[in-house]
C-alpha positions, 0 to 999 in steps of 0.5 A: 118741469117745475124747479124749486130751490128747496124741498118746500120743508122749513118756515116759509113766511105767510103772504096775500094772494089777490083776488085777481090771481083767483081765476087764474088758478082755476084757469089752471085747473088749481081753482081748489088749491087755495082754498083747499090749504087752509087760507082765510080771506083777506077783504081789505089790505091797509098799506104805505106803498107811496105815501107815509099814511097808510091806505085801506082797501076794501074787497067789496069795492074791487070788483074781484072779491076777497083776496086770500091770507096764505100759510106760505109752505101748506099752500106751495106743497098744495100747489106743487102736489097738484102739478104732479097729479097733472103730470108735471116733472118736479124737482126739488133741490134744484135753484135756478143759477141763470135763464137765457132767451134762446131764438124760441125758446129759453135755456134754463141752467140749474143745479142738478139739471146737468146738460 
């Protein structure tokens, strides 16, 4: 199942998404999904993470290629509409309130779920 805390409706703000999770979206049969919702690629990223002056990064030196620029709500609706073509149970509406390892496996408590 997938749990989302909303309906995936409203203003969500635009974000990076590495080269590096590429491969793991085709892994996962999403491959598509990006490009697909309209993202442009992002081939360098200019940040102050540990220093004051910012840092350029280019994509031609990452080994991995472009990252992509996503619209936040068009690119989860993407993903979120290719789980449940595969399949998966979605429910929207439903935060997550607690996870607790269980022995194997975990115990999930959210809205809506009941027992």
């Amino acid at each position: 199942a997938l749990l989302e805390a909303g309906d995936l409706g409203g203003h969500r703000p635009g974000e990076m998404l590495p080269a590096a999770a590429l491969p793991i979206l085709a892994k996962l049969g999403a491959g598509d999904v990006a490009d697909a919702a309209g993202v442009l690629p992002a081939v360098s990223v200019t940040a102050c993470w540990e220093d004051p002056h910012p840092a350029m990064e280019h994509s031609l030196f990452s080994g991995r290629g472009a990252g992509r620029l996503l619209d936040r709500a068009r690119f989860d609706r993407a993903l979120t509409d290719r789980a449940g073509q595969v399949g998966v149970d979605l429910r929207y509406d439903t935060p997550v309130r607690r996870i607790a390892r269980v022995g194997d496996g975990w115990r999930i408590e959210a809205d809506g779920l009941g027992e």
